[in-house]
MIDOSE-1310 file (N, C-alpha, C; in nm, 2 decimals, decimal comma, always signed):
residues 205
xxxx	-2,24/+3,74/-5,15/-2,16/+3,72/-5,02/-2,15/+3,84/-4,94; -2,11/+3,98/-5,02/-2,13/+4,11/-4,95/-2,24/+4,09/-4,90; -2,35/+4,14/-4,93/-2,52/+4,11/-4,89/-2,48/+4,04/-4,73; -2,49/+3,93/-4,77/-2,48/+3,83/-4,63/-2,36/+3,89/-4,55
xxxx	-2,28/+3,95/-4,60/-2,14/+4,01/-4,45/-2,24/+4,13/-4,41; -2,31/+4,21/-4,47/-2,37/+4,31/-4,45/-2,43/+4,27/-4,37; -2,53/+4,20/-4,40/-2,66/+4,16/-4,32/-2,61/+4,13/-4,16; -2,50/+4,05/-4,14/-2,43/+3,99/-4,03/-2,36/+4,04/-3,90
xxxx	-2,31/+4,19/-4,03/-2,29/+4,31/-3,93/-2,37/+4,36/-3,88; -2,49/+4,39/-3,89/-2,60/+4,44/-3,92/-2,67/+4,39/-3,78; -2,67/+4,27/-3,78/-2,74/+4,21/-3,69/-2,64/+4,21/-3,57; -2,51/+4,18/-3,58/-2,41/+4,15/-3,47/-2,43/+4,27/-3,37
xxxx	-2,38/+4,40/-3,46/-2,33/+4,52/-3,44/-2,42/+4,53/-3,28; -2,62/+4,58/-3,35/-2,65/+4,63/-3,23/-2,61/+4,51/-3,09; -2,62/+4,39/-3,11/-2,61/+4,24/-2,98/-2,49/+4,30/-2,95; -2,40/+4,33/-3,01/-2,29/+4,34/-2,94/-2,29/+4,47/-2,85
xxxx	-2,32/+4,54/-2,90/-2,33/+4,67/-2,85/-2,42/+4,64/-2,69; -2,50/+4,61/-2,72/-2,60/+4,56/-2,62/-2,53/+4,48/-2,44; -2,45/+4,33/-2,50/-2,40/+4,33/-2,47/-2,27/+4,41/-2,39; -2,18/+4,47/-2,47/-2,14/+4,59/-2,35/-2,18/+4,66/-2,28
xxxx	-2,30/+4,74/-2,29/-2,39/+4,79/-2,22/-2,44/+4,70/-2,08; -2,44/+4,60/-2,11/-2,51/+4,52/-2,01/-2,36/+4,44/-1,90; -2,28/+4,45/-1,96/-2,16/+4,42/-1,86/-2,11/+4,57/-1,80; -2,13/+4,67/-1,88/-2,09/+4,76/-1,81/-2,21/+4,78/-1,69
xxxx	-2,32/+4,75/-1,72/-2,44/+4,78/-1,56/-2,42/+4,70/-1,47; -2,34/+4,60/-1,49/-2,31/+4,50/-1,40/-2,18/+4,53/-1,32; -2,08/+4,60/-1,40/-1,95/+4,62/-1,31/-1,97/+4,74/-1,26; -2,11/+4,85/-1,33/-2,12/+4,94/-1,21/-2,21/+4,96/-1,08
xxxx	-2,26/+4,83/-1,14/-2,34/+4,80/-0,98/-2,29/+4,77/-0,89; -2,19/+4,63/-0,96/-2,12/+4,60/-0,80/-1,97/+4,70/-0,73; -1,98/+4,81/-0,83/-1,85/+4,90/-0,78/-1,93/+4,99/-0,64; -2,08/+5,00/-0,69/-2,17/+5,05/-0,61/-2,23/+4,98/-0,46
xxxx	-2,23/+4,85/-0,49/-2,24/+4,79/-0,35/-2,12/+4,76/-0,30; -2,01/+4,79/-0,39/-1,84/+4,75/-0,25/-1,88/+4,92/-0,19; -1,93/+5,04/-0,25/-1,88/+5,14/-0,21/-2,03/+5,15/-0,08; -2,14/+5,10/-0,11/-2,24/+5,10/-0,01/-2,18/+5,01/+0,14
xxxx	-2,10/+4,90/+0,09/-2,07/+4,81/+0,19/-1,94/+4,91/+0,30; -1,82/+4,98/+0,22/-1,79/+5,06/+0,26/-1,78/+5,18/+0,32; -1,89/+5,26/+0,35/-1,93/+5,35/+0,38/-2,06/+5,36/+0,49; -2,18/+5,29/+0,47/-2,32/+5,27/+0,51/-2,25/+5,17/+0,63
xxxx	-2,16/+5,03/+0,57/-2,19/+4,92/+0,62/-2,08/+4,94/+0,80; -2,04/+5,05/+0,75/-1,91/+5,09/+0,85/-1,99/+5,12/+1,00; -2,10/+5,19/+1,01/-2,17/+5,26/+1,12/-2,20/+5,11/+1,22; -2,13/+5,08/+1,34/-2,13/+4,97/+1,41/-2,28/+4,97/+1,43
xxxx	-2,38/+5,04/+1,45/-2,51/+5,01/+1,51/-2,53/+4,96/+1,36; -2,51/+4,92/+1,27/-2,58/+4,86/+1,14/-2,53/+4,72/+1,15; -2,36/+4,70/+1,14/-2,28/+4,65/+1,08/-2,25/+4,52/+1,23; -2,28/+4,57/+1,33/-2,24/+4,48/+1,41/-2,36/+4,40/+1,49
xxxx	-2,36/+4,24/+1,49/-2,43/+4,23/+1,61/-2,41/+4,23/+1,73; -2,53/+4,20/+1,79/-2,52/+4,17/+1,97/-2,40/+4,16/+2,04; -2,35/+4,17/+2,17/-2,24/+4,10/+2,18/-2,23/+4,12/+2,35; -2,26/+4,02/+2,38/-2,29/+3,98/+2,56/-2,17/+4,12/+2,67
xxxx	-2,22/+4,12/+2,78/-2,13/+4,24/+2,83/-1,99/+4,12/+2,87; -1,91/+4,12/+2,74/-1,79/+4,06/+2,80/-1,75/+3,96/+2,75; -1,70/+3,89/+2,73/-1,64/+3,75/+2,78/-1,64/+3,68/+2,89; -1,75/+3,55/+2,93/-1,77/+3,51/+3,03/-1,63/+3,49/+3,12
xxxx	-1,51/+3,43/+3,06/-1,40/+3,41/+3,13/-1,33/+3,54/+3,19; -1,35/+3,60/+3,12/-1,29/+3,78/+3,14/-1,37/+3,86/+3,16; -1,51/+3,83/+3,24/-1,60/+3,98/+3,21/-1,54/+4,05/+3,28; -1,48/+4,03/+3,44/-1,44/+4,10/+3,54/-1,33/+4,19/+3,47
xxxx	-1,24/+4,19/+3,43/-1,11/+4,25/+3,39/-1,12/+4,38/+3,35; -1,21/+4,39/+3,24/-1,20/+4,50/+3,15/-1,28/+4,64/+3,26; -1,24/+4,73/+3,26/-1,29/+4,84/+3,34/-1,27/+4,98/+3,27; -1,39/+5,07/+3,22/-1,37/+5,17/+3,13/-1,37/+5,29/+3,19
xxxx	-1,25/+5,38/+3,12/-1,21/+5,54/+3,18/-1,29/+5,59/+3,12; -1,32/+5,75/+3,20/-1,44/+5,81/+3,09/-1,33/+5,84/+2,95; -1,41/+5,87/+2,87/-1,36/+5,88/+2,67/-1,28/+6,04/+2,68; -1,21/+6,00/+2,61/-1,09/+6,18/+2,62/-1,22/+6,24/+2,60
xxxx	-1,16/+6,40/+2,63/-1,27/+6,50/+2,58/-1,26/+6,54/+2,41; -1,32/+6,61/+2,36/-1,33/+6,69/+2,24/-1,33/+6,50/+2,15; -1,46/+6,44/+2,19/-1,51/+6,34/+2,06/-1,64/+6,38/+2,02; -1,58/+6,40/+1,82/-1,67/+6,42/+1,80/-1,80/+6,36/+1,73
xxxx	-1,78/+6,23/+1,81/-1,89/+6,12/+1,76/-1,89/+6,01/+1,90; -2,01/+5,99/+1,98/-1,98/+5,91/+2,09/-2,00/+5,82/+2,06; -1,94/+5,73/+2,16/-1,94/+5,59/+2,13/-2,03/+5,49/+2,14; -2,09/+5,42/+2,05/-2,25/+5,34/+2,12/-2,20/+5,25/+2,19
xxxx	-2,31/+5,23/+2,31/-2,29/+5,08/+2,38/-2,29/+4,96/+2,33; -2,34/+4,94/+2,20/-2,33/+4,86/+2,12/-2,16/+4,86/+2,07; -2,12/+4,93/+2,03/-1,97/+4,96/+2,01/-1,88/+4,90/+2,13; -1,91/+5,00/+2,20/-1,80/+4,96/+2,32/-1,80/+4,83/+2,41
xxxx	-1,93/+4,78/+2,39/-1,93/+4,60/+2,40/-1,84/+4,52/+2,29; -1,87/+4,56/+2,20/-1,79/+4,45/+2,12/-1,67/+4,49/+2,12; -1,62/+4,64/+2,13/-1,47/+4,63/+2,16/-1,41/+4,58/+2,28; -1,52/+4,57/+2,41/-1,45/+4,51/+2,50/-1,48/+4,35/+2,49
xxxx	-1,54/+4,29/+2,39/-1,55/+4,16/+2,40/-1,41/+4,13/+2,30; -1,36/+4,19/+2,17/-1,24/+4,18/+2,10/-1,14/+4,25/+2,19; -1,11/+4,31/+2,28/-1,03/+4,29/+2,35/-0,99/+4,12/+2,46; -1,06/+4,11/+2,47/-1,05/+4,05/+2,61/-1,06/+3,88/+2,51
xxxx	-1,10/+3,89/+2,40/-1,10/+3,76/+2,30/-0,92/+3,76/+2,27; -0,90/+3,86/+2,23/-0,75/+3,94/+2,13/-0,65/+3,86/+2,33; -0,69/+3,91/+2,43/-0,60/+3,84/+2,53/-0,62/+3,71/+2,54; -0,75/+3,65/+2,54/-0,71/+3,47/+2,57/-0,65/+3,41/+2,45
xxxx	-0,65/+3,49/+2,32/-0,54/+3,44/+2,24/-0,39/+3,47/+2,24; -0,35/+3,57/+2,31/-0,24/+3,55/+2,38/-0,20/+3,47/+2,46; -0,31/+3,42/+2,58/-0,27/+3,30/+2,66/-0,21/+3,19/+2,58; -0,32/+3,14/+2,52/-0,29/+3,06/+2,43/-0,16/+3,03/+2,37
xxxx	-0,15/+3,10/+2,29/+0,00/+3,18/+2,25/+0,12/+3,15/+2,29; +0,12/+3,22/+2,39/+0,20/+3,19/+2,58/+0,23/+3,03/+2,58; +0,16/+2,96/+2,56/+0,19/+2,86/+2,56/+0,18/+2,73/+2,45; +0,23/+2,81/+2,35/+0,29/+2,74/+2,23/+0,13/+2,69/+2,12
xxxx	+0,04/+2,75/+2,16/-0,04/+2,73/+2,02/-0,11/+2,93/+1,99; -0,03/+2,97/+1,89/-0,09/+3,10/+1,83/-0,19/+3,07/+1,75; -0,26/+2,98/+1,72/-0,36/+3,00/+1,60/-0,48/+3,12/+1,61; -0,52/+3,18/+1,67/-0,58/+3,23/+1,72/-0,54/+3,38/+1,71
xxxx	-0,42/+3,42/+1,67/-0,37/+3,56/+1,73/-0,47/+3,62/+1,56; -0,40/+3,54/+1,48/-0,40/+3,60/+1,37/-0,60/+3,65/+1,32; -0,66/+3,63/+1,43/-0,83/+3,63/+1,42/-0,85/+3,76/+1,48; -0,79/+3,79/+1,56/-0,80/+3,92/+1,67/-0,68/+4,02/+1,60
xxxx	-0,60/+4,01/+1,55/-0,46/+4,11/+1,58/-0,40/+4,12/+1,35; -0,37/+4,24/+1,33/-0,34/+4,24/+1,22/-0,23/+4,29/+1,14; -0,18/+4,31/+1,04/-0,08/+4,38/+1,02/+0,03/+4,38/+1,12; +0,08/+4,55/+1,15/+0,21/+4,48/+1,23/+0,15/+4,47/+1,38
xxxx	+0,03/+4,49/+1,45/-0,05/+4,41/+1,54/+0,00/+4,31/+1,58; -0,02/+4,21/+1,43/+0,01/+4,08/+1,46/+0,16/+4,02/+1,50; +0,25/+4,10/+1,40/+0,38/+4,08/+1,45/+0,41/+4,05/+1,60; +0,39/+4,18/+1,62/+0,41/+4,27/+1,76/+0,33/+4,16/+1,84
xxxx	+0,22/+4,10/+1,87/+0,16/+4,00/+1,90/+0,26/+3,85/+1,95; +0,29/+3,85/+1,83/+0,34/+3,73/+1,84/+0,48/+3,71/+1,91; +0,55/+3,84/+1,91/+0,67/+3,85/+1,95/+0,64/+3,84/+2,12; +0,53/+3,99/+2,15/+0,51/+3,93/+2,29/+0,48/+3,85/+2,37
xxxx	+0,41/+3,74/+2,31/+0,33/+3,63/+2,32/+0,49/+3,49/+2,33; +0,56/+3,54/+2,25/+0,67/+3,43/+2,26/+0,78/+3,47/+2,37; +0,76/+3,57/+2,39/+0,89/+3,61/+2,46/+0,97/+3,51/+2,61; +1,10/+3,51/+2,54/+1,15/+3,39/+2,65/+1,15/+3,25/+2,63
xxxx	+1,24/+3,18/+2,68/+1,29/+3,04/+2,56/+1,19/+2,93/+2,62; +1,08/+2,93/+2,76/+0,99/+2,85/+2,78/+0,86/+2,94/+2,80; +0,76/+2,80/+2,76/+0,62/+2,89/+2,77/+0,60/+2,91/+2,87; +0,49/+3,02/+2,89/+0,46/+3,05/+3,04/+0,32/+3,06/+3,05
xxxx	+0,30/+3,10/+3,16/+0,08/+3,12/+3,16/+0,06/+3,27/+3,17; -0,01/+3,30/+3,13/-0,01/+3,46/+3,13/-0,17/+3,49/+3,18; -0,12/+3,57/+3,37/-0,27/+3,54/+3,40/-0,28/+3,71/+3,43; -0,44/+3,73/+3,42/-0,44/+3,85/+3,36/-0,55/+3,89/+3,47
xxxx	-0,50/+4,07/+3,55/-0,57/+4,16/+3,62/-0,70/+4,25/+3,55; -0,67/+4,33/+3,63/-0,78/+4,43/+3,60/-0,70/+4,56/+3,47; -0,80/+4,55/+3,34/-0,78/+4,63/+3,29/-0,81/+4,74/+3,23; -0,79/+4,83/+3,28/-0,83/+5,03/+3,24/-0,85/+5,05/+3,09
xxxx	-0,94/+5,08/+3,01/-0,93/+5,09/+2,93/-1,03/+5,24/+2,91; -0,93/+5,35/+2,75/-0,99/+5,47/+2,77/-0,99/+5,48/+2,64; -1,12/+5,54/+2,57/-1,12/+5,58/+2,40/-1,04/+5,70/+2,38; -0,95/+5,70/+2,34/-0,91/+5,86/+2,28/-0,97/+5,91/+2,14
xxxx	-1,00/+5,85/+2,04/-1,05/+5,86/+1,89/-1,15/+5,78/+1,87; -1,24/+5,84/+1,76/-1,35/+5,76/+1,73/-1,36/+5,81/+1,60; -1,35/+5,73/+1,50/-1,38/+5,81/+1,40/-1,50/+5,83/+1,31; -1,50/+5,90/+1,24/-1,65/+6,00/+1,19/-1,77/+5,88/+1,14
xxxx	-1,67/+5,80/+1,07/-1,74/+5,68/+0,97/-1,74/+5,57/+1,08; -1,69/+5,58/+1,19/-1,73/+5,47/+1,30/-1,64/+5,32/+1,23; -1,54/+5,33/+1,19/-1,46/+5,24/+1,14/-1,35/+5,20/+1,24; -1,27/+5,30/+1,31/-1,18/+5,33/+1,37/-1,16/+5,39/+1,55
xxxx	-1,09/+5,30/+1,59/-1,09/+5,38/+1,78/-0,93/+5,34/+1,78; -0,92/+5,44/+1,88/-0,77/+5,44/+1,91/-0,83/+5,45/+2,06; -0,74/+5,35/+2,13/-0,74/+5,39/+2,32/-0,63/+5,33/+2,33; -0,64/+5,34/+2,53/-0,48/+5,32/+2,57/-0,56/+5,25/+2,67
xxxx	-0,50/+5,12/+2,72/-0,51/+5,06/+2,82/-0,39/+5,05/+2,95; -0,40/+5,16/+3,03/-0,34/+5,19/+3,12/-0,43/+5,21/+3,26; -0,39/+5,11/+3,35/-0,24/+4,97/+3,34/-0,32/+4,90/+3,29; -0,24/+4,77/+3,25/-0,31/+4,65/+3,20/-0,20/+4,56/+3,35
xxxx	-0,27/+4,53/+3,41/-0,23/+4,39/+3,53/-0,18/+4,30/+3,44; -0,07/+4,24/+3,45/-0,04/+4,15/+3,39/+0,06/+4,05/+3,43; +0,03/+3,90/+3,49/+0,13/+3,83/+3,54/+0,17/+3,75/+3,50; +0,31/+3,69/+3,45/+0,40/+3,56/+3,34/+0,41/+3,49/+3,50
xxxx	+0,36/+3,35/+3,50/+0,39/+3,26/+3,55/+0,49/+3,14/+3,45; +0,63/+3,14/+3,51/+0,71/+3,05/+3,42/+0,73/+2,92/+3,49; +0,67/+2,75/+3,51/+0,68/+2,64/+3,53/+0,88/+2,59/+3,53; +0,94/+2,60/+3,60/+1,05/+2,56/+3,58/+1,09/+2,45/+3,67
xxxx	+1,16/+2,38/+3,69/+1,24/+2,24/+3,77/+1,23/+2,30/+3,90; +1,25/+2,43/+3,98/+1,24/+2,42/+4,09/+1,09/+2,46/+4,17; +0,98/+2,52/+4,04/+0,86/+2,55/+4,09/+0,83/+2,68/+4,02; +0,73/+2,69/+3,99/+0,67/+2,83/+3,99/+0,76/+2,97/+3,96
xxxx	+0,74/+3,07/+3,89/+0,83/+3,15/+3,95/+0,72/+3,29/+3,84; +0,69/+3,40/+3,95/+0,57/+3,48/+3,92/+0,61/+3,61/+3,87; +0,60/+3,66/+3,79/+0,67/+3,84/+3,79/+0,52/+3,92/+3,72; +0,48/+3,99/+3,78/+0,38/+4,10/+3,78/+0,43/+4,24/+3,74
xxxx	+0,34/+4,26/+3,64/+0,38/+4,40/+3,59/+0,22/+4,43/+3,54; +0,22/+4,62/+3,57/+0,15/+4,69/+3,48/+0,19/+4,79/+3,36; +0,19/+4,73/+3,27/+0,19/+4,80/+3,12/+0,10/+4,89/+3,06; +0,14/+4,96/+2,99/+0,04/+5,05/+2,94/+0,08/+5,00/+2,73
xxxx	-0,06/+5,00/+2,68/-0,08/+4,97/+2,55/-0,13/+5,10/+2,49; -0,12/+5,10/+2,37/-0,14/+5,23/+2,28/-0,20/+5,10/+2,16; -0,35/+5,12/+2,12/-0,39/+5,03/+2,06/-0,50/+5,08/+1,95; -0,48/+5,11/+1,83/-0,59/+5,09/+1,71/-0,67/+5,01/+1,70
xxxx	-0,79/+4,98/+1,70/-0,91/+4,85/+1,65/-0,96/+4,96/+1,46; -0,94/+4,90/+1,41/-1,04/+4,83/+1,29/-1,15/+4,77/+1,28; -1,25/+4,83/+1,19/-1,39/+4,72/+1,20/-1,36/+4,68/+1,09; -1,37/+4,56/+1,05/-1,34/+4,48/+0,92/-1,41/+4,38/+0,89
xxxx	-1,52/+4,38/+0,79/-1,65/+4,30/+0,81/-1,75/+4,28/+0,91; -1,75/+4,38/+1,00/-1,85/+4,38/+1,10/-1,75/+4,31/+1,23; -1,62/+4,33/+1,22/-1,57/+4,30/+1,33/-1,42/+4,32/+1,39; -1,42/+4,36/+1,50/-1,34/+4,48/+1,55/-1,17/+4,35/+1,60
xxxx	-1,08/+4,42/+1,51/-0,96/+4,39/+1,52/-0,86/+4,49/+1,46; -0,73/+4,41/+1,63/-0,62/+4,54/+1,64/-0,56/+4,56/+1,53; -0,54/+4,72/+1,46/-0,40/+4,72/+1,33/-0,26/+4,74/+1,42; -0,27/+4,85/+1,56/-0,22/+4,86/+1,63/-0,15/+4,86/+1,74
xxxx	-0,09/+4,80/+1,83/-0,08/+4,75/+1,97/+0,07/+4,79/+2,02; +0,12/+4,84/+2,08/+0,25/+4,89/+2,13/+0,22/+4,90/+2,24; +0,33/+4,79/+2,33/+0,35/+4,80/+2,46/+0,45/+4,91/+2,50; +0,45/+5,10/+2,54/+0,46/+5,16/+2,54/+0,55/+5,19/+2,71
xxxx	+0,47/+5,09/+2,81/+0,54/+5,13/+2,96/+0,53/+4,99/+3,01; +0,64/+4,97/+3,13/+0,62/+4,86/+3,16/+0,66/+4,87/+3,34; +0,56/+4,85/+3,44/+0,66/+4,88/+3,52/+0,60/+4,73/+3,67; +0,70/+4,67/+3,71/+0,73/+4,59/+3,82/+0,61/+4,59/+3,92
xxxx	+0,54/+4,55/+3,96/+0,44/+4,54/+4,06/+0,52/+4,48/+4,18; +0,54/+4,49/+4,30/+0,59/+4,48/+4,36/+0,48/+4,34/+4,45; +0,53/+4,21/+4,51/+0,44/+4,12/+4,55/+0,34/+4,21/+4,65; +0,16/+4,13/+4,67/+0,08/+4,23/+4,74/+0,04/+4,31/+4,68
x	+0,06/+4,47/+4,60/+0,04/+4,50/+4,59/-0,06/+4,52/+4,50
């Protein structure tokens, strides 16, 4: 009966062995493609596709400052399309929003983005239309791994139309935003958005 436990070990020992060996090449492969997917997959000329100049509903709006000075990675055209198409996507889900369906914020806008989103998007005890000007937009950051932009969209045109019992009633403002984009699977959404200035457009103007 020893004999036979011997033999059994014998035979187990190296399979088993084997076996961990072979789970271990497996958990370090795939530690190796999250870390390829991380790093390689980050460079938007890889990671991102095509992306039309714009949003047909909004191509007009978006308008770009030149990029602060001292970057030290420029920005591809490929990049700055898709950031201006998740911009200007990130605003008709505000519209939306505005008037009582958010499903959509949470696709464009993240972390406390999203909050902050939502609060603006609700603000005031009836919905409104939120119709939207011309907006300035300028890179300040770009970062090394091409994951990260920080810009400021100053002004952003922005007008609440509120529907009430006597008619219409319009208030126009230009705001300035202080905003983070994230690339996050090949696609660019805000972590952060702070409406920073806010000031009265006077009618006309």
């Amino acid at each position: 009966m020893n004999v036979d436990r011997n033999r059994l070990k014998r035979i187990i020992g190296p399979m088993a062995l084997a076996l961990v060996a072979l789970v271990a090449l497996v958990v370090i492969a795939s530690l190796a493609r999250i870390q390829e997917r991380t790093t390689e997959g980050a460079d938007p000329a890889d990671a991102l596709t095509e992306v039309p100049d714009g949003v047909p509903a909004l191509r007009d709006v978006v308008v770009w400052q030149p990029d602060a000075p001292l970057q030290e990675r420029e920005v591809e055209p490929a990049t700055r399309r898709a950031l201006e198409a998740a911009w200007t996507r990130s605003w008709q889900a505000l519209q939306r929003s505005a008037t009582g369906d958010p499903s959509l914020l949470s696709t464009w806008f993240a972390g406390p983005a999203l909050e902050q989103a939502e609060a603006f998007a609700s603000a005031g005890s009836e919905p409104v239309e939120l119709v939207l000007g011309r907006h300035e937009l300028q890179i300040g950051f770009y970062s090394d791994d091409g994951a990260i932009v920080g810009l400021r969209a100053d002004p952003v045109r922005l007008g609440r139309v509120i529907h009430g019992p006597a008619g219409p009633v319009t208030r126009v403002t230009d705001d300035t935003f202080e905003v983070v984009f994230l690339l996050e699977d090949g696609n660019w959404r805000i972590r952060q958005w702070q409406r920073v200035a806010s000031r009265p457009v006077e009618p006309g103007a």
